[in-house]
Structures are given as C-alpha cells and as structure tokens.
C-alpha positions in Angstrom: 0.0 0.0 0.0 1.8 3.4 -0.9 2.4 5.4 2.1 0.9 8.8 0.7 1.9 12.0 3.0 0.0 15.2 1.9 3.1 18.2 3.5 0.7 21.5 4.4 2.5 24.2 2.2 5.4 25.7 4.3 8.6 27.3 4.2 11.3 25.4 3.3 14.0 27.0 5.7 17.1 25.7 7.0 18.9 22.2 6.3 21.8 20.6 7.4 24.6 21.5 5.3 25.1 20.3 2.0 28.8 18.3 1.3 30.3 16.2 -1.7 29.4 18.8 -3.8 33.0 19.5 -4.8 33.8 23.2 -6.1 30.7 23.2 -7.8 28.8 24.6 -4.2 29.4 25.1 -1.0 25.6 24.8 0.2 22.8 26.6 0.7 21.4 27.0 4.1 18.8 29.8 3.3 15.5 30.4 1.9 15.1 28.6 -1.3 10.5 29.1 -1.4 7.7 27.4 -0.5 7.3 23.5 -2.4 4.7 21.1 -1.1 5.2 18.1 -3.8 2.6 15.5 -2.5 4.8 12.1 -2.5 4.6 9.0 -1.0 8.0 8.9 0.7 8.4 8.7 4.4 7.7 11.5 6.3 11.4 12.0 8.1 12.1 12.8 4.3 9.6 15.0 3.1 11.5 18.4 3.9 15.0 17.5 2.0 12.7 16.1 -0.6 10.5 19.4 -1.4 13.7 21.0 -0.4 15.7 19.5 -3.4 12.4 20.2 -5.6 12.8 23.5 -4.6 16.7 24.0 -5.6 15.3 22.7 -8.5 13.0 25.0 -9.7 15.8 27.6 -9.2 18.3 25.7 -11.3 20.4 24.9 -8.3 21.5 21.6 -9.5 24.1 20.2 -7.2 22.2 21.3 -3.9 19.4 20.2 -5.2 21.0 16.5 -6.1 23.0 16.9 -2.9 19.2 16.8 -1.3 17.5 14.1 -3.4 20.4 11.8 -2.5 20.0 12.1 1.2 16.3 11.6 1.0 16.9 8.2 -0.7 19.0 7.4 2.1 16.9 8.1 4.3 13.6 6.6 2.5 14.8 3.5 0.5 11.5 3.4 -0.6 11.1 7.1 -1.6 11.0 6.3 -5.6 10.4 9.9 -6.3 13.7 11.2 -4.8 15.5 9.0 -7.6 13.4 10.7 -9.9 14.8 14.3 -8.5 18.2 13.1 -9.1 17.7 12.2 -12.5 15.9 15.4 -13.3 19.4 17.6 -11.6 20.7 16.2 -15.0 18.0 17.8 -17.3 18.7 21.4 -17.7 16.2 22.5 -19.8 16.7 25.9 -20.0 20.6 25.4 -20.5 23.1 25.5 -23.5 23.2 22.4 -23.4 20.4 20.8 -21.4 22.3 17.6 -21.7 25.6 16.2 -20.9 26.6 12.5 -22.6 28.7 12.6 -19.6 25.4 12.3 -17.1 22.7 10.5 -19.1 24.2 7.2 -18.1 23.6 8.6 -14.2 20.2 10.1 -15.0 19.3 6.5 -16.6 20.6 4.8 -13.6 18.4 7.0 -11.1 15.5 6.7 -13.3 16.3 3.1 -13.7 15.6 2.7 -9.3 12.5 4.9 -9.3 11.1 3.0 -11.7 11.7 -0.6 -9.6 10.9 1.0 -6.6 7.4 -0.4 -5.4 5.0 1.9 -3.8 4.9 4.4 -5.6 1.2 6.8 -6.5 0.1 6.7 -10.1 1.3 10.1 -10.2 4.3 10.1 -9.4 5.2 7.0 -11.9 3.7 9.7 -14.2 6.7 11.4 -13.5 9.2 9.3 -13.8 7.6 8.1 -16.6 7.4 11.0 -18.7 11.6 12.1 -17.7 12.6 8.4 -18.9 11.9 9.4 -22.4 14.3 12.5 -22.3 16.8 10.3 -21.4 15.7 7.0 -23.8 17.5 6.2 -26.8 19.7 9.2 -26.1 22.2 7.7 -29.2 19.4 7.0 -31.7 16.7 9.5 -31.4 17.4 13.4 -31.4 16.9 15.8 -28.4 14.6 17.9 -30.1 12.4 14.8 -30.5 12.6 13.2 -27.1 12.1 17.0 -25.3 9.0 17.1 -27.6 7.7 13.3 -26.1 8.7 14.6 -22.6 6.4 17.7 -23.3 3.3 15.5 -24.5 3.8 13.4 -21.7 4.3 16.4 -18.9 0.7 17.8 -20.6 -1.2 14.6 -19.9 -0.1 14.7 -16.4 -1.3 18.5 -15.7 -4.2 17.3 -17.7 -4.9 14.5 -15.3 -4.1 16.3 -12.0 -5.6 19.8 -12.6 -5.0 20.9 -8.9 -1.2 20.0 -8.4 1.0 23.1 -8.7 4.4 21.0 -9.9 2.2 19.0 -12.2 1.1 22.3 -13.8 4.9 23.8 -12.8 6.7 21.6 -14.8 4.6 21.3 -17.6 5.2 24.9 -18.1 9.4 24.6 -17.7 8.5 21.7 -20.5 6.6 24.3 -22.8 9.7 26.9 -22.2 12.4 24.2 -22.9 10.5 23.9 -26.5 9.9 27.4 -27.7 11.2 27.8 -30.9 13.7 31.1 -30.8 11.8 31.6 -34.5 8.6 31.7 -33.4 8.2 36.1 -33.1 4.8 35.4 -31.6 5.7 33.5 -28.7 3.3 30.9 -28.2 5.0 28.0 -25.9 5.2 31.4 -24.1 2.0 32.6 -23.5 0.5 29.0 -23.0 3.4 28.7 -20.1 2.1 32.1 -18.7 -1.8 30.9 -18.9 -0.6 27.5 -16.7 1.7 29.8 -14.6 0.0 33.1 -13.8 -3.3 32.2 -11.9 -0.7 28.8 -10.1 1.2 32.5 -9.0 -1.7 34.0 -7.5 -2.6 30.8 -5.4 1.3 30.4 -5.0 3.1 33.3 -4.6 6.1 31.8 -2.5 6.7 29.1 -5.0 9.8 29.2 -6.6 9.5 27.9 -10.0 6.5 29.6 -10.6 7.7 32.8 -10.0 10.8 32.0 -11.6 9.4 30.0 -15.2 7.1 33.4 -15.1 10.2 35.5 -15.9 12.0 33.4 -18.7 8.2 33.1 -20.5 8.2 37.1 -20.7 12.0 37.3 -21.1 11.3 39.0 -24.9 10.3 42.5 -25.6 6.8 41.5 -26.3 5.8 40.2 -23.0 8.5 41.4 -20.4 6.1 44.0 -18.7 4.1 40.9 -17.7 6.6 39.5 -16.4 7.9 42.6 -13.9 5.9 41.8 -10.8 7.5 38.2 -11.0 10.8 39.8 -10.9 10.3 42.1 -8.4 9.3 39.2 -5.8 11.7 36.2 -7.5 14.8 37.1 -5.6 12.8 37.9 -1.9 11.0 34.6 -3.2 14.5 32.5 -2.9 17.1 34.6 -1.9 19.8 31.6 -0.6 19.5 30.4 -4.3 22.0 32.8 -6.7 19.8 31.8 -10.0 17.0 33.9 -8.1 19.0 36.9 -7.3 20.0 36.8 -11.0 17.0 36.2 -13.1 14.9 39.5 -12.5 17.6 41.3 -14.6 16.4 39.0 -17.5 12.8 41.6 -17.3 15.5 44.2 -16.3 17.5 44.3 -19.1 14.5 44.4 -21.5 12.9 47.0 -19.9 16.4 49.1 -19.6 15.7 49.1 -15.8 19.9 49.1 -15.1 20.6 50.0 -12.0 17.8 47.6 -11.2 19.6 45.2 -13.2 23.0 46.4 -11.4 21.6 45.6 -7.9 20.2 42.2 -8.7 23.7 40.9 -10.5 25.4 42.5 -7.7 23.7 39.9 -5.2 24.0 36.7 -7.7 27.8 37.0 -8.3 28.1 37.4 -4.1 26.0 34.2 -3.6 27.1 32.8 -6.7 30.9 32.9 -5.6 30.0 32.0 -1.8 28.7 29.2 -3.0 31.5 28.2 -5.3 29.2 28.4 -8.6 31.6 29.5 -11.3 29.0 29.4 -14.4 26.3 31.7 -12.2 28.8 33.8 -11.0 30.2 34.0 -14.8 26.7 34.4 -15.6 26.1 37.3 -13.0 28.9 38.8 -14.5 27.8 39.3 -17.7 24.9 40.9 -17.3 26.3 43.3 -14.5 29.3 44.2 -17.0 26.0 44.8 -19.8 24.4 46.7 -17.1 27.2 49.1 -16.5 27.9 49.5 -20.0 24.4 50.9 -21.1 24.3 53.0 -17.7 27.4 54.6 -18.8 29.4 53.3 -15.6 32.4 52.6 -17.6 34.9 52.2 -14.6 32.7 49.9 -13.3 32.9 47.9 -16.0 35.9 48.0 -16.5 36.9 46.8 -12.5 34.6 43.7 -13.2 36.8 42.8 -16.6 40.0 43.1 -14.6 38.5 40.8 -11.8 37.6 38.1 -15.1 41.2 38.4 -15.1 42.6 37.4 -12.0 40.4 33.9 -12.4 42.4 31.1 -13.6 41.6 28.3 -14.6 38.1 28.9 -16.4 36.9 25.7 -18.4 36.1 27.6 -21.7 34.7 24.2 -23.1 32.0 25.0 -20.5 29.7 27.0 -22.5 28.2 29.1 -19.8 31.8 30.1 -18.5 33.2 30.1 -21.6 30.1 32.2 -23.1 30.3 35.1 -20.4 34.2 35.1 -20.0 34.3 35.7 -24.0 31.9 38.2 -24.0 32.6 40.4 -21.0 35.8 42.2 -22.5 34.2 42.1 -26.3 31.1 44.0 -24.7 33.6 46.7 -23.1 35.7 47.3 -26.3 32.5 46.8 -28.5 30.0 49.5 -26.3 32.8 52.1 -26.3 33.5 51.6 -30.0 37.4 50.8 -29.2 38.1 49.3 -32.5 41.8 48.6 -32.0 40.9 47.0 -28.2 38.4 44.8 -30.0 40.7 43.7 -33.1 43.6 42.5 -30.2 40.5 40.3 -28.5 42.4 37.0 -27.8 40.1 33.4 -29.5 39.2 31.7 -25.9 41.6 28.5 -26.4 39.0 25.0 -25.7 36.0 27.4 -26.4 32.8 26.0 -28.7 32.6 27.1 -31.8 29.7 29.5 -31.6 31.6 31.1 -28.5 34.6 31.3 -30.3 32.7 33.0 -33.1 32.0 36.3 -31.3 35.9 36.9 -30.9 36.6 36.4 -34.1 33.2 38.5 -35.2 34.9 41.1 -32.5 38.2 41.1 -34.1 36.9 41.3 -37.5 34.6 44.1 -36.8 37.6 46.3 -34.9 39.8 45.2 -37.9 37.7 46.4 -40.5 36.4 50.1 -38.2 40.5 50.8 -38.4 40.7 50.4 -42.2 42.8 46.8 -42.0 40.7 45.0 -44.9 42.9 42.7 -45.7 42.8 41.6 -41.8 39.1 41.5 -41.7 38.5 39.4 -44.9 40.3 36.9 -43.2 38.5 37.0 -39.8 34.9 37.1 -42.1 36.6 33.8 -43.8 37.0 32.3 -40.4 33.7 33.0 -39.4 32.0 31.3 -42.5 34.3 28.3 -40.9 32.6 28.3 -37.9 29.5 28.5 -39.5 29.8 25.4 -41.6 31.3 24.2 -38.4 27.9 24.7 -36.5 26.0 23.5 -39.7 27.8 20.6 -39.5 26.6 19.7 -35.8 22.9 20.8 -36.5 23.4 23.9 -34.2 20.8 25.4 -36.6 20.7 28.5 -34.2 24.4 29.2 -33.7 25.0 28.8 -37.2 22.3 31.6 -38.0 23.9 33.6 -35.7 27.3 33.2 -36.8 26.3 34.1 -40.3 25.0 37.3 -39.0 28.1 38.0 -37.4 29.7 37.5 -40.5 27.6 39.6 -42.9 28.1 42.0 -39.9 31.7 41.9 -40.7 31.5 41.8 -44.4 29.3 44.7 -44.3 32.1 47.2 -42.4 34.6 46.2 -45.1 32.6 46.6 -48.1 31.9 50.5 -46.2 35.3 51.0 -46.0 36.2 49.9 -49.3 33.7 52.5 -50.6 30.8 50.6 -51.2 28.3 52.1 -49.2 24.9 50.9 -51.0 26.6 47.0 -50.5 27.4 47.6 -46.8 23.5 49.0 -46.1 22.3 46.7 -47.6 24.1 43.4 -45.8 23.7 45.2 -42.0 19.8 45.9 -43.3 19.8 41.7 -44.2 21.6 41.2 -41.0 19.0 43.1 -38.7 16.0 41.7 -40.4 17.2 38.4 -39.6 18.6 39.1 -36.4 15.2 40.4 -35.1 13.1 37.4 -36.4 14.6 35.0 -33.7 14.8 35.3 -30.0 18.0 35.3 -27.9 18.2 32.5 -25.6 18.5 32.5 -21.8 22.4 32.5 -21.6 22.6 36.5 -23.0 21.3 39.8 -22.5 21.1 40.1 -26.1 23.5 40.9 -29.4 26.5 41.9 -28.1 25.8 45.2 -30.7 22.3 44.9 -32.3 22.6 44.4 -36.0 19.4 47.0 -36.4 21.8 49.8 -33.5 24.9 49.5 -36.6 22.9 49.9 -39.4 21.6 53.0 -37.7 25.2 54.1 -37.3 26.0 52.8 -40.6 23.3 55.2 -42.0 24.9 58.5 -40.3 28.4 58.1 -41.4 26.3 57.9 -44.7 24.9 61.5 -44.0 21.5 59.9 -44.2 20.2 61.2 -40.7 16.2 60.2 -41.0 16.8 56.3 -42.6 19.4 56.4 -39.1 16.5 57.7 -37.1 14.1 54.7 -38.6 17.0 51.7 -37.6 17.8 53.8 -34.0 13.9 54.2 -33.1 13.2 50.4 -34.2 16.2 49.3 -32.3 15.2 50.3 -29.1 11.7 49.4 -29.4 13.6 46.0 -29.4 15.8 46.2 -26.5 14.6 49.7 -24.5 17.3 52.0 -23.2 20.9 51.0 -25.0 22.9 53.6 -24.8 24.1 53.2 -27.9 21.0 53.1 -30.0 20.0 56.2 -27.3 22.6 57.9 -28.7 22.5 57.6 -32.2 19.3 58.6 -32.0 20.2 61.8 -30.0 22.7 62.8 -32.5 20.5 61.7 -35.6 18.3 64.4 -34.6 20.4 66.5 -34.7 21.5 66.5 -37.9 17.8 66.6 -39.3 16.2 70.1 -40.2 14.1 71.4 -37.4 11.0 70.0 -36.9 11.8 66.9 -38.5 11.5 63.3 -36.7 10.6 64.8 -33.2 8.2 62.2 -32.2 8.6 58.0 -32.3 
C-alpha cells in the first residue's frame, strides 16, 4: 500500500549542510521558497525532498541532487527522490540541457525509481514522462525526445488539474521547446496561462515565480513579467539563479541600476557558494548593465576581476560564453576598435563562443581600415558557421552568419561601397530580429538594427538612421548606444523633422 503524506504548504528553511558537492557549491542553508510536492515517501524525508524540488526550480543543480540523494537514504522506498536526481541532470533551460557525460547517471536513477514499489500513479507519471528525455539518447534526437517529454508532462497536468508542480513543470516543458523563431511567442504565452493564476494561489513558489520571468524574457511580454521579478529574488534569496533572473525583465525594460543591484547579489552568492558558471553568468549581465548606464569604470573593474580567475573551463559553455563576452562588450560599447581587433580566441572554447571573438576582431579590424585583416577574420567566421552547420546547431550557425555579414558589411563600407554595406547590416538586422536570444545573453553583443543605424549617419543619411535607431530600441529599451545615435541623428535633421517616435 503506498504510504501517501499530503506536507501542508510551508517554508522550506534551514537544512543541514550540503557536502560532496566539490567546487561546484558550498551549500545553501537559506531560503530557497515554498514547495509542497505530494509524495509517497516517508515523512522524516519530506522536507529535504521538497527542499531539493525547490533548488530545483531555481536551477540549483548540485544542492538540489545533494538533497535528493540524502532523502533516498533516508527513504529506500522514496521512488520519487530518484526521480529528482535524475531530473538535476536535465537542464532544460541550458546551452546544453544535456551532458553524454550524465545520461548514463540520470538513466541509472530513473532506472531505481522506476523498480521502486509503492509508488502513486502520479508520481510513476513522473518518472515516466523524464525516462523518455533520457531513452535512446544515441538513436533519437533531443529535439524529439524534449517534444515526447512535453506531450507526456501535458497529460499529467491534464490528469491532475490541482497539483502546482504537475502544472509547474509542464510549463518549464513548454519553455524548454519554444522555438527562438517563433516572433509570436506561443509556448510562451500557454506557459504564462498554466503559470499566472498557479502565482496567485502560490506566490512563494519558486518555480513559478521563476518560469514566469524566462516566459516574458522578450520585448513582447516582459512587462508581464515585472511583478515576477520584483518578488523572485525575496521569493528565494539563498538560491544565486533567483538573485540573477529579475535582470532578465530588467534588461529588457532598460531598468539598469535595477539590473545592477540584482547581478550585484547573484555573483556574491554565486561565488559563496563556489558556482563559477552563475557567478560568470552574473557577470555578464552586471558588465552589460554598467555598460548601457554609462558606468564605464565599473565595468571595466569587473573585466580586470575576469582576469585574475584562472583556470576557467572555456569548453564550458556558460563560462566560456560570459568570460568571451565580457571584454568584447567593453571594447565593443565604447567603440574601441583597436581593443576589440587585439581580443584574444578563448583556447577549448565552442565554436559559436569562439565566433563572437573572431566576429569582434573582425569588426575592430575592418572600423580601423585593415581590410585585408578582416576578410580573413569574415573567412573564419563562415568556418565556424559550416562548423555549426555541421553539428545541426541550426541556431548558432544563423547567428554566426550574421556575425559575419556583420563583418562583411564594415569592409565593403570601408572599401567605398556604401549601397553593398546597407544593404548586408539591413539583411543582417532583419534576420537578427526574427529570432529570440536565448537565456544564456542579454542580447546581441551590438544589435545588428543599433549599426545599421550608425552605418546610415556616417552615410549622411540622418532620417533612414533615425528609422533603424527608433526600431532598435523598441527591441531592446534604453541602450545607450542606440539612445545615442538617435540623440545625434536628430540633430542633424532640419528642425522640426523626426521629433516624435
């Protein structure tokens, strides 16, 4: 007979300290929300169980596992903590939400829960449904099995209406399959019809809260997603993820100090806890943040801290991601051409990270009138992209070609061919706007639409500038650089001319 415990809603406060965790965290004895995920394991279990279901909703992955493990310890029985385990290896959200290097562990765990009797209809629903993400990993593509995992995750909210982490995941399971293509976001706003009115009936639950935010994080829907980031990081402010992901709304809505404040507190948890990649993470979007307030020195301190860490595994593409980007984004922003042709290739790095040095060196290459120089860096690129082609990175590779058009497009302006050059950066921003960044970014490192705009004025055409400026910052409110080229492109009009958007 399954032993079913029904845990009445409640804080999920301080645990014993989390250990074998390596460098990868140093615990989390805090706040982390409010989970109540009816189970049948024993009840001596039930608070590191909703605990680790809690770390999970905030992407806290080794905490998280650290928790599931000791609940099967204590519960041999307790099926569903297996099933936790397993799902500390599924980062849906993530570039990339799989590792070969765990699927044989998330098999094994899923492997127990699955032989472990007692267990609720439910919850074999559960493990159920995460077996496929991990079946046939060799043979069947992830796109497919994320899809089967998704089907399954909507029969169980289907089936159990009234169960917030039924409905909860289900909605992480729409997010992790929104096609970056799809301009009218609509895994998006089915996520935000499961997850608004759980938030009303929930509003200490983590996930919730937090799946709210990255379902608005897009310039269509990230006013609805404000309140949500306002309350996220009081929500689960032990967990560094949560101090982090209100600047996601932040950064669209060119709220920076906001933005400051909240990467601020990640990278001080992130680096108290030992997390490199959310600390890296933090980083980046606090180094973004300075840039379009203008707080150059700022920035600049946090590039020279990148510095003084050693060691960084580049192959890592959330480290390697942010620790590329950081000193591209300070050359870049303060248009210091020479400073972003000398930007070093991260050695180990993926392709598509390696791709924005070279796009950087290219770019600062071709702005100080070394053609020759560029060509080659725009040849690289189209490397890369084949590269990425290659490995059915389908986005990366549309990205990289845009970095190289971007490229090809300040050479051909340079070489006097100014109708050529408009033309590519126009190609370049029309593409770039009909897909949607993913979570890892604040966004282009410099807008396709924000140089085409600056493209325009060094071609004394002042109006078709003010068009691209306007447009780019109805895409990504308050950069300073589109700001600014807007400033000075009214300027240059007659009076009277363009004063209103």
């Amino acid at each position: 007979m399954a032993r079913s415990f029904r845990v009445a809603l409640c804080l999920v406060a301080v645990l014993l300290p989390v250990s074998g965790l390596g460098s990868h965290s140093h615990g989390i004895s805090d706040r982390v929300g409010n989970v109540s995920f009816l189970n049948s394991c024993a009840p001596a279990v039930q608070q590191r169980f909703n605990r680790g279901v809690a770390l999970l909703h905030s992407f806290a992955y080794a905490p998280a596992l650290a928790e599931f493990q000791e609940a099967a310890q204590g519960d041999p029985h307790c099926a569903m903590a297996h099933w936790g385990a397993a799902m500390t290896y599924y980062h849906q959200l993530w570039d990339p939400p799989l590792s070969e290097a765990t699927i044989p562990l998330a098999q094994r765990e899923i492997e127990i829960a699955q032989s472990t009797a007692g267990s609720s209809t439910r919850e074999r629903q559960f493990i159920t449904a995460l077996a496929v993400v991990f079946q046939d990993a060799q043979t069947t593509s992830y796109t497919m099995r994320a899809q089967r995992y998704e089907t399954a995750m909507r029969e169980l909210a289907r089936k159990y209406p009234n169960d917030p982490e039924s409905q909860t995941f289900y909605a992480l399971a729409l997010l992790a399959n929104a096609d970056p293509a799809d301009k009218n976001h609509s895994r998006q706003k089915q996520a935000l019809a499961v997850l608004e009115p759980l938030y009303r009936k929930y509003p200490q639950h983590p996930g919730i809260a937090h799946y709210i935010i990255h379902a608005s994080d897009n310039a269509e829907l990230a006013s609805q997603g404000l309140p949500a980031a306002r309350a996220y990081a009081s929500i689960a402010p032990a967990a560094p993820h949560a101090l982090h992901m209100p600047s996601h709304i932040f950064t669209r809505l060119g709220l920076w100090d906001d933005s400051i404040a909240s990467n601020l507190a990640a990278r001080e948890a992130a680096h108290r806890q030992g997390d490199i990649g959310e600390e890296l993470h933090a980083m980046d979007y606090l180094v973004y943040a300075y840039l379009q307030a203008g707080r150059y020195d700022e920035a600049g301190t946090v590039i020279q801290q990148l510095g003084s860490m050693p060691g960084l595994d580049r192959g890592n593409f959330k480290v390697g991601y942010a620790a590329t980007a950081m000193p591209i984004r300070f050359a870049v922003e303060r248009e210091r051409w020479a400073d972003a042709a000398g930007i070093s290739l991260p050695q180990g790095a993926p392709p598509h990270v390696a791709a924005l040095a070279v796009w950087a060196r290219g770019l600062g290459l071709a702005r100080t009138g070394k053609l020759h120089e560029a060509q080659a860096e725009a040849e690289q690129l189209e490397h890369l992209q084949q590269e990425l082609a290659g490995l059915h990175a389908t986005y990366w590779s549309v990205q990289t070609e845009i970095l190289r058009n971007e490229v090809l497009a300040w050479i051909a302006e340079a070489d006097g061919d100014s109708h050529g050059a408009a033309a590519l950066l126009r190609a370049c921003a029309d593409q770039e706007d009909g897909v949607e960044k993913l979570p890892v970014t604040p966004g282009p490192v410099l807008p396709a639409r924000e140089q085409l705009g600056w493209l325009l004025l060094e071609q004394h055409e002042p109006a078709m500038a003010l068009k691209e400026f306007r447009s780019a910052i109805a895409n990504a409110p308050g950069r300073r650089g589109a700001v600014r080229g807007e400033s000075l492109a009214l300027q240059q009009l007659p009076p009277g001319h363009g004063r209103r958007r």
